[in-house]
TORVOKOL-543275 format. One line per field, with one value per residue: residue number from 1; residue in three letters; x, y, z of N, C-alpha, C, CB in turn. Coordinates in nm, 3 decimals, always signed. Each point is the difference from the previous one (the first is absolute). Glycine has a CB too. Example, Ala and Ser with C-alpha at 12.3 -4.5 7.8 and 13.67 -1.06 7.14 Angstrom:
// TORVOKOL-543275
num	[1 | 2];
residu	[ALA | SER];
n_x	[+1.319 | +0.154];
n_y	[-0.569 | +0.222];
n_z	[+0.780 | -0.197];
ca_x	[-0.089 | +0.082];
ca_y	[+0.119 | +0.119];
ca_z	[+0.000 | +0.006];
c_x	[+0.090 | -0.077];
c_y	[+0.120 | +0.109];
c_z	[+0.000 | +0.073];
cb_x	[-0.189 | +0.118];
cb_y	[-0.117 | -0.063];
cb_z	[+0.125 | -0.215];
END
This chain:
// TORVOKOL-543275
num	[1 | 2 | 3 | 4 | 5 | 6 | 7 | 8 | 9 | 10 | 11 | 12 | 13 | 14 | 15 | 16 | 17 | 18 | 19 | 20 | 21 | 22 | 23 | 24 | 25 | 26 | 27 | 28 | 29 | 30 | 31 | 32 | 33 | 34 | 35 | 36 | 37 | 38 | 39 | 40 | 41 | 42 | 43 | 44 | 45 | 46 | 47 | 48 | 49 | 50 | 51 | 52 | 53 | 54 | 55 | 56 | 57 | 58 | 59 | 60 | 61 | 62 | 63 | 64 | 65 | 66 | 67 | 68 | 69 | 70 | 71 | 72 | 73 | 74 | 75 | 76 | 77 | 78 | 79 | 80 | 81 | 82 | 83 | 84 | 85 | 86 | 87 | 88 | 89 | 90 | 91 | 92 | 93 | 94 | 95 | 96 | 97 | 98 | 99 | 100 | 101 | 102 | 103 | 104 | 105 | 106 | 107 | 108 | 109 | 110 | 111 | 112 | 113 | 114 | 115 | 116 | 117 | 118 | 119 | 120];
residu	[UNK | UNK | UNK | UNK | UNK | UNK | UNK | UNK | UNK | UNK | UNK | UNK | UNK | UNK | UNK | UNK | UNK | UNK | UNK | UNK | UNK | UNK | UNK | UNK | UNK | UNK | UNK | UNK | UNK | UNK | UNK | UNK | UNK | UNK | UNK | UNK | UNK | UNK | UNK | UNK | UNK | UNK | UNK | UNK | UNK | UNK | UNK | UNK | UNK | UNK | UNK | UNK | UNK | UNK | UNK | UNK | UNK | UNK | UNK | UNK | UNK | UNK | UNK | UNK | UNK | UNK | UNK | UNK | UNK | UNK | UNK | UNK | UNK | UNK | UNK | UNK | UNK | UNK | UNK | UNK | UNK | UNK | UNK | UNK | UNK | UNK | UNK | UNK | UNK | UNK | UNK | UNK | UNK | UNK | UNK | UNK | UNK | UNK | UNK | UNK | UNK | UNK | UNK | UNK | UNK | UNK | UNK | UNK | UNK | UNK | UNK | UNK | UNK | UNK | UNK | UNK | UNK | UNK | UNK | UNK];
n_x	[-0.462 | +0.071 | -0.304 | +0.131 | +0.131 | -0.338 | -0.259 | +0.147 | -0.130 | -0.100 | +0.014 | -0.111 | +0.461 | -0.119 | -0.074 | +0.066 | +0.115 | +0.194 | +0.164 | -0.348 | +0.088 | -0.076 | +0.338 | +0.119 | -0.091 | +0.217 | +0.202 | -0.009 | +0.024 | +0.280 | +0.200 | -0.159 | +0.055 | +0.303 | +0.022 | -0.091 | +0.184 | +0.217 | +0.003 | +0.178 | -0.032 | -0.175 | +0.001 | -0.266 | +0.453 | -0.261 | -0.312 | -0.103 | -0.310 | -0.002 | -0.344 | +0.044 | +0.341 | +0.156 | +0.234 | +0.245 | +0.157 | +0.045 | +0.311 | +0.139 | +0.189 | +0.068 | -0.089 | -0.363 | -0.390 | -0.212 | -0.187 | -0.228 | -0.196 | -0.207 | -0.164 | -0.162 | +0.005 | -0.187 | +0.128 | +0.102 | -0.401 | +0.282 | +0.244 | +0.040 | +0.082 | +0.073 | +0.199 | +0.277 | +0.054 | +0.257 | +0.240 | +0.330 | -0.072 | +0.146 | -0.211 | -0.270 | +0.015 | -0.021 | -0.408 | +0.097 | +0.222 | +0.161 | -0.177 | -0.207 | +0.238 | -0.318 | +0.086 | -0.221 | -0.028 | +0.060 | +0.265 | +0.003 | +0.282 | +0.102 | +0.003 | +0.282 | +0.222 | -0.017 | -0.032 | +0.188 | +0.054 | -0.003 | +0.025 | +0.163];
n_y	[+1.240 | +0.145 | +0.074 | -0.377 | -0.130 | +0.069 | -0.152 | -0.210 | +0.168 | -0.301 | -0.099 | -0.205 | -0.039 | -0.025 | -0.265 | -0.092 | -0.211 | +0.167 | +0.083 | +0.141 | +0.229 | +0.053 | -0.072 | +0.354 | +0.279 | -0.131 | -0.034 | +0.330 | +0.105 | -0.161 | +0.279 | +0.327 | -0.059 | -0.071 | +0.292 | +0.102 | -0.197 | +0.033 | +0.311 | +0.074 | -0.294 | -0.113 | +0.036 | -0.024 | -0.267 | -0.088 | +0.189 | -0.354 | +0.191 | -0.283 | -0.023 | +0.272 | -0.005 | +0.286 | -0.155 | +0.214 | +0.042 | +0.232 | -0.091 | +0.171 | +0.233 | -0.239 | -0.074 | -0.016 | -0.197 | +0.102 | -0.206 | +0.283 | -0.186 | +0.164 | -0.177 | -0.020 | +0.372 | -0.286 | -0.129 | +0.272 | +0.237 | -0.028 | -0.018 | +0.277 | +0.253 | -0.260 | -0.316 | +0.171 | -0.428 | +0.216 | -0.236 | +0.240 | -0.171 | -0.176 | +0.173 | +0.126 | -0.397 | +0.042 | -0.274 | -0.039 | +0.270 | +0.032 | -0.001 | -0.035 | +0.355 | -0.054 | +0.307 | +0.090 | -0.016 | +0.152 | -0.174 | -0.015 | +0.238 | -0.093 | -0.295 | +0.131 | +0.110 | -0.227 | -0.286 | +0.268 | +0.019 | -0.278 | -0.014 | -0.256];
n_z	[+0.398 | -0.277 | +0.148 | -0.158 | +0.281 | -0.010 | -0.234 | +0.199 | +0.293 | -0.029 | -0.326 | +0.053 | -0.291 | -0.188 | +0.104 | -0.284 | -0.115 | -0.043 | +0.277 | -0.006 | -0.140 | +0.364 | -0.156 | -0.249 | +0.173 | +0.195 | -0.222 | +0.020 | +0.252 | +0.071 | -0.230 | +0.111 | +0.325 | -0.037 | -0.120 | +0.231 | +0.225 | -0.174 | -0.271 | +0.210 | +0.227 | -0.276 | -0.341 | -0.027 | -0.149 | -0.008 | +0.018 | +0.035 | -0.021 | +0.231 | -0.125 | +0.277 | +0.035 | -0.017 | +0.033 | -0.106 | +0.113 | +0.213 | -0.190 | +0.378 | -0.226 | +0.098 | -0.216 | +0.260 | -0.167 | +0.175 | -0.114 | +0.073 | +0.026 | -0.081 | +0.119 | -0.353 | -0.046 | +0.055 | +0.165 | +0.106 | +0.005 | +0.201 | -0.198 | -0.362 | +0.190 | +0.205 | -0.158 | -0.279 | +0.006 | +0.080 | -0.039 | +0.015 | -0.334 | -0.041 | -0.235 | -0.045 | +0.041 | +0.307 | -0.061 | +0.347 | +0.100 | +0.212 | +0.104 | -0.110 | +0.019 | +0.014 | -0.073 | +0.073 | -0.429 | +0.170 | -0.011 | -0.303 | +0.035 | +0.164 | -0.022 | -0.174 | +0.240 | +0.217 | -0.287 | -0.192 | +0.291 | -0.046 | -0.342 | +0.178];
ca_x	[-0.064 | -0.065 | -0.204 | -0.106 | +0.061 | -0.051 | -0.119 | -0.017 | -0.032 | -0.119 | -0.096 | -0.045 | +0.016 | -0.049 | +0.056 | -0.007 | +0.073 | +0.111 | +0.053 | -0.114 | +0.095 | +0.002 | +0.114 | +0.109 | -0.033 | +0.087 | +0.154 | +0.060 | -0.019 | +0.088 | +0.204 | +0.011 | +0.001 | +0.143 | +0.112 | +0.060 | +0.056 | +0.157 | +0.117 | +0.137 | +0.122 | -0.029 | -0.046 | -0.128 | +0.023 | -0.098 | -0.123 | -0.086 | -0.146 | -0.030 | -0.140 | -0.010 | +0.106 | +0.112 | +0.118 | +0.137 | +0.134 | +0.041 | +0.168 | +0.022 | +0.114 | +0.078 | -0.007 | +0.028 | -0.128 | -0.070 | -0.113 | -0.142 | -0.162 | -0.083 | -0.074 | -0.145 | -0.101 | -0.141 | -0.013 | +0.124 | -0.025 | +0.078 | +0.140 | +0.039 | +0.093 | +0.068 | +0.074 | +0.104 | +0.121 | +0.089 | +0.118 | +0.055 | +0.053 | +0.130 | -0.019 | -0.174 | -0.074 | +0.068 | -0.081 | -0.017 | +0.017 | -0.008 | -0.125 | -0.165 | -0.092 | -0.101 | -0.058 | -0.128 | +0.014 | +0.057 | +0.133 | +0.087 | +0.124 | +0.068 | +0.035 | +0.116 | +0.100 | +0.092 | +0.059 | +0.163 | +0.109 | +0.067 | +0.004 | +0.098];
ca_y	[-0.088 | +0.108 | +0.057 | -0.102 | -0.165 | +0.009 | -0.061 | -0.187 | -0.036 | -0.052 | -0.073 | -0.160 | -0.056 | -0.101 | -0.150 | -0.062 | -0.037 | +0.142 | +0.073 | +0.102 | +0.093 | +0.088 | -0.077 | +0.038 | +0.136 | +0.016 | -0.054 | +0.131 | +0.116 | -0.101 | -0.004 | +0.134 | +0.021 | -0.026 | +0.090 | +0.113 | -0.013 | -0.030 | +0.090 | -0.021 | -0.135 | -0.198 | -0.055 | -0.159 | -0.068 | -0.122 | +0.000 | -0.101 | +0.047 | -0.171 | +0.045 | +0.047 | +0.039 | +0.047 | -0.024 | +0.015 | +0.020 | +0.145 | -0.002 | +0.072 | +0.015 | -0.107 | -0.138 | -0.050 | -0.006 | -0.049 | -0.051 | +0.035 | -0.075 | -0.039 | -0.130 | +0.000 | +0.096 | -0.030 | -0.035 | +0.086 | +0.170 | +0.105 | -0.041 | +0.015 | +0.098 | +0.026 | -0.101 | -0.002 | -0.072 | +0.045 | -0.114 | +0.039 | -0.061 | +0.016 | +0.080 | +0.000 | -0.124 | -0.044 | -0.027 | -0.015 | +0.078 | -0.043 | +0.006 | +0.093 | +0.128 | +0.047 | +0.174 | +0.074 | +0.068 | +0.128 | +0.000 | -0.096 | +0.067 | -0.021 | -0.179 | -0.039 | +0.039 | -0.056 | -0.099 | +0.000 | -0.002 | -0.151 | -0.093 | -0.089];
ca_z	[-0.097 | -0.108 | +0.054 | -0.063 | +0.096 | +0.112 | -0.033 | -0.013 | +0.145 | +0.023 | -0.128 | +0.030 | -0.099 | -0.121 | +0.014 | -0.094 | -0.073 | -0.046 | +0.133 | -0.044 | -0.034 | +0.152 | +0.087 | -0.075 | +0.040 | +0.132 | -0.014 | -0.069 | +0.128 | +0.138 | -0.032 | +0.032 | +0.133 | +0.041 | -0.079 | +0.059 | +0.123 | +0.063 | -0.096 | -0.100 | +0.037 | -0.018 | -0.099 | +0.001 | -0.093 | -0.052 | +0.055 | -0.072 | +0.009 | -0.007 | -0.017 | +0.084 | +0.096 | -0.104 | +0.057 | -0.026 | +0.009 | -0.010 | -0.056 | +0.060 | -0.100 | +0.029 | -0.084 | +0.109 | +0.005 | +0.080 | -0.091 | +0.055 | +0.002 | +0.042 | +0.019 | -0.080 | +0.039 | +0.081 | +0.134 | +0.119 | -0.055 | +0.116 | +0.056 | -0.058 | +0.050 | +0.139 | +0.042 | -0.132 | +0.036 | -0.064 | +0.057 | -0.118 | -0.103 | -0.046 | -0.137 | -0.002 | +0.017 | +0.146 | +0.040 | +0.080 | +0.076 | +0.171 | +0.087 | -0.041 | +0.112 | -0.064 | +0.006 | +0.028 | -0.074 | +0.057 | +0.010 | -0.104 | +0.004 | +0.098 | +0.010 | -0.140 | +0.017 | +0.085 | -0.012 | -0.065 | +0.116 | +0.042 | -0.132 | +0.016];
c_x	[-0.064 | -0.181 | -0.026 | +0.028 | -0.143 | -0.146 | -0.013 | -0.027 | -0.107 | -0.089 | +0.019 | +0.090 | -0.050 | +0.046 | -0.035 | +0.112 | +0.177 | -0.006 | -0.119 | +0.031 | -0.006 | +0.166 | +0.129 | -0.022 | +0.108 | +0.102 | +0.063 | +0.028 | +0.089 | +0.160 | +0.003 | -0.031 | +0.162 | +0.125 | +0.052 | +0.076 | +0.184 | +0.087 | +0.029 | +0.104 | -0.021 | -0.094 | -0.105 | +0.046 | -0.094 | -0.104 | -0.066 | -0.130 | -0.040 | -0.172 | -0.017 | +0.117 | +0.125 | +0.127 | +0.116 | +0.069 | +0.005 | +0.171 | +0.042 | +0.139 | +0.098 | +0.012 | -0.087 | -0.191 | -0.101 | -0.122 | -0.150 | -0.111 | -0.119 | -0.076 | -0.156 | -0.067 | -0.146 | -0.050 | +0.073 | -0.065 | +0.052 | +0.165 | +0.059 | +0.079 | +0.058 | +0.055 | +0.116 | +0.127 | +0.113 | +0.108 | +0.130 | +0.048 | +0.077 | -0.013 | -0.158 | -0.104 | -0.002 | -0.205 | -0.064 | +0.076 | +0.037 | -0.093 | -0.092 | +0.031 | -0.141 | -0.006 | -0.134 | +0.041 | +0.056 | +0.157 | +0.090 | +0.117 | +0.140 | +0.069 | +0.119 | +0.130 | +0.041 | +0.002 | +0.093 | +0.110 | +0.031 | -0.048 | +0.127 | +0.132];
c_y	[+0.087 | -0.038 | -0.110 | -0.130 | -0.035 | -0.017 | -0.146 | -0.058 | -0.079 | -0.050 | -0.128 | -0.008 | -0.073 | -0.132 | -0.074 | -0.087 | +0.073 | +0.112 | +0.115 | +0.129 | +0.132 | -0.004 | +0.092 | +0.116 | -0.006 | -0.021 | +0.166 | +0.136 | -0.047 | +0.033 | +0.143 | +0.054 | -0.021 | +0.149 | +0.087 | +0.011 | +0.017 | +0.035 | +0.085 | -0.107 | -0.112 | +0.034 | -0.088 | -0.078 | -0.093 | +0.013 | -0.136 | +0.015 | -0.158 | -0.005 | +0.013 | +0.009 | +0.087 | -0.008 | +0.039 | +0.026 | +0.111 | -0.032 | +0.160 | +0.057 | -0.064 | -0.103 | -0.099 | +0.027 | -0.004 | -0.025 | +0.064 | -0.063 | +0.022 | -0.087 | +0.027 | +0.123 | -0.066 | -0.053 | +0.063 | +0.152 | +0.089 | +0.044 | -0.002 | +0.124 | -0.020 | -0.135 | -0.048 | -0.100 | +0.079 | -0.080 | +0.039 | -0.150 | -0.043 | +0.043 | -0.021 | -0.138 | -0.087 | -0.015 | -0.048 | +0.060 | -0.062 | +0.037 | +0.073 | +0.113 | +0.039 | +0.144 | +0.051 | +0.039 | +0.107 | +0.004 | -0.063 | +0.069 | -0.045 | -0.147 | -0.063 | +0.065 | -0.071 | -0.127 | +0.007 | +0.021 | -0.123 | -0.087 | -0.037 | +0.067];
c_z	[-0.107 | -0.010 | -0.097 | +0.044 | +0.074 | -0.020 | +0.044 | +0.121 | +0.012 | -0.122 | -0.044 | -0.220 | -0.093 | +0.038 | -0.105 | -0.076 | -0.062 | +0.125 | -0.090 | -0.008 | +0.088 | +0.033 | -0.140 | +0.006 | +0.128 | -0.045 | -0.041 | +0.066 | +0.104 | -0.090 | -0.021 | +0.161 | +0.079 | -0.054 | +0.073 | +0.159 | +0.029 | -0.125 | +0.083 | +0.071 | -0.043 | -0.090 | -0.039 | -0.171 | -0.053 | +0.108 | -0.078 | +0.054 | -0.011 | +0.005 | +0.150 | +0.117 | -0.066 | +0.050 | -0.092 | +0.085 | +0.034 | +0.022 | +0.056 | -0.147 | -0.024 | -0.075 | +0.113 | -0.071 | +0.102 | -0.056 | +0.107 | -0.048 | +0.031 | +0.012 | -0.103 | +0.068 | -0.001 | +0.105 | +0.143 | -0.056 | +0.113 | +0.029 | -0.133 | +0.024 | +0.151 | +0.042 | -0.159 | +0.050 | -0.040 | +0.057 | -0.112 | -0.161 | -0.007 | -0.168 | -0.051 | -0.068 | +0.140 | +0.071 | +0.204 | +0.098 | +0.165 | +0.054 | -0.016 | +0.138 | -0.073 | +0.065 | -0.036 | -0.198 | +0.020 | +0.028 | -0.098 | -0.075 | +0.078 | +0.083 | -0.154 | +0.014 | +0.106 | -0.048 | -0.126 | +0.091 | +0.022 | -0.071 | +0.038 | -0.044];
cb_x	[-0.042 | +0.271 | -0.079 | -0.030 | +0.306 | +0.186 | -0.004 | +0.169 | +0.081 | +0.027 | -0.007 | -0.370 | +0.097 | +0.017 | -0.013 | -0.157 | -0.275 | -0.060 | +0.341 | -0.141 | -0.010 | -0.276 | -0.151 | +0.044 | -0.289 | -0.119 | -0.036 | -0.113 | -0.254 | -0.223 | +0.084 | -0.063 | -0.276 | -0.084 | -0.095 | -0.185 | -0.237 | -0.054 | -0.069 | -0.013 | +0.045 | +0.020 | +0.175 | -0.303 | +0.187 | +0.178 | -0.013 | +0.177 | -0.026 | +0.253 | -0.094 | -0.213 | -0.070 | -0.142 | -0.111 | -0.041 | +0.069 | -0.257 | -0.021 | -0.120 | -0.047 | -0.038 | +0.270 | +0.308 | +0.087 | +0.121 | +0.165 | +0.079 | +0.105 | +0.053 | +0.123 | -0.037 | +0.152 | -0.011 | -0.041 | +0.303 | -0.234 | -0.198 | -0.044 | -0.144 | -0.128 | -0.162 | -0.242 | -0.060 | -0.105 | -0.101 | -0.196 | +0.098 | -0.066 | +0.098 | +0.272 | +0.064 | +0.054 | +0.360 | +0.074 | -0.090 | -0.151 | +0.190 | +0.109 | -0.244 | +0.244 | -0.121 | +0.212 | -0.045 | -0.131 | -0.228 | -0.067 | -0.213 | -0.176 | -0.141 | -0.327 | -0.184 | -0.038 | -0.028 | -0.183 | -0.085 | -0.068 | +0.028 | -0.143 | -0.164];
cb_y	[-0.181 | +0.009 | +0.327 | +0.126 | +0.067 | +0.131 | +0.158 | -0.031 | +0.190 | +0.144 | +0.194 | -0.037 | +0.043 | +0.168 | -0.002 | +0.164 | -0.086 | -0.013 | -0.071 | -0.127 | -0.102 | -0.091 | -0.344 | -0.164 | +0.037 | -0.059 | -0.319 | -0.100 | +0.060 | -0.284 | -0.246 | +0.008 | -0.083 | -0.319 | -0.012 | +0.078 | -0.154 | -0.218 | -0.007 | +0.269 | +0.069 | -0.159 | +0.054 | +0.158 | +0.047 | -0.183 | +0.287 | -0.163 | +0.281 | -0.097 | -0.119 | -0.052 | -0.223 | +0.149 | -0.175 | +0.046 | -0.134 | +0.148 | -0.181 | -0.113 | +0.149 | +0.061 | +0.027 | +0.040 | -0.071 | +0.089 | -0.277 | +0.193 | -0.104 | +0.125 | -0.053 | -0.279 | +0.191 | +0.001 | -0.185 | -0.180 | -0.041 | -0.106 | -0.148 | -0.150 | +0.151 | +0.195 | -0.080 | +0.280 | -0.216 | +0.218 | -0.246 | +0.234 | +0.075 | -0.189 | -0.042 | +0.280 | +0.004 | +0.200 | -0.021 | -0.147 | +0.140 | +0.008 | -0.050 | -0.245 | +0.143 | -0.235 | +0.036 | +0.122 | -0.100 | +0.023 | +0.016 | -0.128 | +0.161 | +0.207 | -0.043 | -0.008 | +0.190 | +0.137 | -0.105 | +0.095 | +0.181 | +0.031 | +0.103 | -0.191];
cb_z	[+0.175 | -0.175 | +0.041 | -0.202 | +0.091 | +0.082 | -0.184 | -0.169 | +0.072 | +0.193 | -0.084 | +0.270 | +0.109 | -0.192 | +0.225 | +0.020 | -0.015 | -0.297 | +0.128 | +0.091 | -0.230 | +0.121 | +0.145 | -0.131 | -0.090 | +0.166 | -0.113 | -0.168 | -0.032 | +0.104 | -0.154 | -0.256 | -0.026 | -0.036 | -0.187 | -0.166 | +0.007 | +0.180 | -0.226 | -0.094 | +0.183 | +0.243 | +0.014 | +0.163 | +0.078 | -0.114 | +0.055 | -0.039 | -0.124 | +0.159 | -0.235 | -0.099 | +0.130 | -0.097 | +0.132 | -0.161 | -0.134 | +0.112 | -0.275 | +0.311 | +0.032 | +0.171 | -0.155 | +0.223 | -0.156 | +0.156 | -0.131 | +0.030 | +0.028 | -0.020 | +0.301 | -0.044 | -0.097 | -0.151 | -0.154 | +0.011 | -0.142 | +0.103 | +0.225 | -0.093 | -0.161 | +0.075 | +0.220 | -0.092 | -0.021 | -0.056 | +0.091 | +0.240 | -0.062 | +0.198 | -0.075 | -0.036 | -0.241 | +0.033 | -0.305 | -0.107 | -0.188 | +0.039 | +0.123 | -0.110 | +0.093 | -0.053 | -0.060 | +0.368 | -0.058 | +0.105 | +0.206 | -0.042 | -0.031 | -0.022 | +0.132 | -0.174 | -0.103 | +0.189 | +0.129 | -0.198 | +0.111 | +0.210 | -0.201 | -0.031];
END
């Protein structure tokens, strides 16, 4: 996990109206966290910074997707690194995918490579 991820362990989030800019600090640090996981085999095609949640896409070479999630960092401050939805695609609006799995951060490479291995 890169050392400035590892400030969000446990921090209590802003809340409000407008997303706060603790939560757009984290987003930015979380896709540079992914980046560095899963280049040079996958692609983060579509990302969305939602208020206090985040979510997209990673585009294999294949052409082949898997969508990912995190749950609200204020009400879930735990289960942004250690319960990550992930399912595969059929492309990067595919909202509803296949079967929910869930990953760690730590394992979130390795869980993405195997639901490209047994991508449909």
């Amino acid at each position: 996990m890169v050392k400035e991820l590892g400030f969000f362990v446990n921090h209590c989030f802003s809340s409000g109206p407008t997303t706060g800019r603790d939560f757009k600090i984290f987003a930015e640090y979380f896709e540079r966290e992914l980046k560095n996981q899963i280049s040079p085999d996958y692609i983060i095609s579509y990302k969305s910074v939602g208020h206090y949640y985040l979510c997209g896409f990673i585009k294999s070479k294949e052409g082949k997707f898997v969508y990912f999630s995190i749950p609200d960092v204020r009400f879930f401050p735990e289960e942004w690194h250690t319960n990550i939805l992930i399912r595969t695609a059929e492309h990067e609006k595919d909202w509803t995918g296949g079967c929910n799995h869930y990953t760690s951060l730590e394992e979130f490479k390795a869980s993405i490579d195997k639901l490209f291995q047994n991508w449909r």
